[in-house]
C-alpha positions in Angstrom: 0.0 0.0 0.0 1.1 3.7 -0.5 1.9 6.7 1.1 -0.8 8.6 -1.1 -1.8 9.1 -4.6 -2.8 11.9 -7.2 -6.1 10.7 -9.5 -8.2 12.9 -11.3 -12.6 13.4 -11.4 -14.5 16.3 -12.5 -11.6 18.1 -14.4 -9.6 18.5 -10.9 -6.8 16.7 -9.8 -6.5 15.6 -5.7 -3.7 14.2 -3.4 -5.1 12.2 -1.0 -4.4 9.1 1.6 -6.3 6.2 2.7 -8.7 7.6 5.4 -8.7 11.5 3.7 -12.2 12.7 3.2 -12.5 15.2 0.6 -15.1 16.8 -1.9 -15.5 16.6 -5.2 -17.8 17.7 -8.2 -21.5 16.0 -8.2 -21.0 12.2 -8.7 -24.2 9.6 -9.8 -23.2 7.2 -7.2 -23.6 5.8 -4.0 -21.8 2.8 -2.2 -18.1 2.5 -3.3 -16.3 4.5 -5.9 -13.2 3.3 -8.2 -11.1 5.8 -9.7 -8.8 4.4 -12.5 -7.6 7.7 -13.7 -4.5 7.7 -11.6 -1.7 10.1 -12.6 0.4 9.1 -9.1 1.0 6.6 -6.9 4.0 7.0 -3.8 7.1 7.2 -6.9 5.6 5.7 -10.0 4.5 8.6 -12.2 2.0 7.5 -14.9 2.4 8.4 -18.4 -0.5 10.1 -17.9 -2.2 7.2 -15.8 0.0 4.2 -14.0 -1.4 1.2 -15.3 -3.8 -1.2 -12.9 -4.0 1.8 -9.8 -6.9 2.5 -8.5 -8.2 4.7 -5.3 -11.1 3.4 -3.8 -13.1 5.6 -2.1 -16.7 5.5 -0.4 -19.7 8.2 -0.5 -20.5 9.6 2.6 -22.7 12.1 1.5 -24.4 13.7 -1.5 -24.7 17.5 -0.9 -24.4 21.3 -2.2 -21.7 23.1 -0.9 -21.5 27.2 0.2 -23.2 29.8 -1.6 -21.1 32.4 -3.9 -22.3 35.6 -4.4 -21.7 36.7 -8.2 -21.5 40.2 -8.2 -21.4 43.1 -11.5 -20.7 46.3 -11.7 -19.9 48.9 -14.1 -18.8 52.2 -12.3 -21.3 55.3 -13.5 -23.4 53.4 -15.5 -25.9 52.4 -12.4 -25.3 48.7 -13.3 -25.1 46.4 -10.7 -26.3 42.6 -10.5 -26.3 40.1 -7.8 -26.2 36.1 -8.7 -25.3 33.6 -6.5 -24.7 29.8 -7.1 -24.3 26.4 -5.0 -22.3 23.9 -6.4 -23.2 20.4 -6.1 -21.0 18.0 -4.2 -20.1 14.5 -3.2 -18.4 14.1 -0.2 -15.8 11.3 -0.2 -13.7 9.1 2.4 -10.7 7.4 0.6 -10.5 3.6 1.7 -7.9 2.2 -0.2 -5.1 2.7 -2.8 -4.2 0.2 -4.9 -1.2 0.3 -7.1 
């Protein structure tokens, strides 16, 4: 087993260890989650993915995560706008890394 890894999901690329809980974009799934897209693993560097590595990883929780305020402006033109937005999130705890 490995010190940690480097896989990629949702365009984004995360360093994590067995026992890490992190969150990442909205994923269909509940139960365990394999990611095969592996770009590190301890030493071995893929070329881009090392071959048969896998993080294993199980959903904790399907959720959306803070609210950002969008906000526009256009100085003396009495423009202003106010969005906001809530991304939608899956909150993982990494289980295993296999290399």
């Amino acid at each position: 087993m490995s010190d940690y890894a480097i896989f990629q999901t949702g365009g984004k690329q995360y360093r994590v260890q067995a026992g890490d809980i992190i969150k990442v974009e909205k994923l269909d799934a509940t139960g365990n989650v394999e990611f095969d897209q592996v770009l590190m693993v301890g030493d071995k560097v893929g070329t881009p993915f090392v071959d048969g590595a896998k993080v294993v990883a199980e959903v904790i929780e399907q959720k959306r995560a803070d609210k950002i305020l969008v906000f526009k402006k256009k100085r003396r033109q009495n423009y202003r706008r106010t969005a906001g937005h809530r991304q939608f999130i899956t909150v993982l705890k990494i289980t295993a890394i296999k290399a």
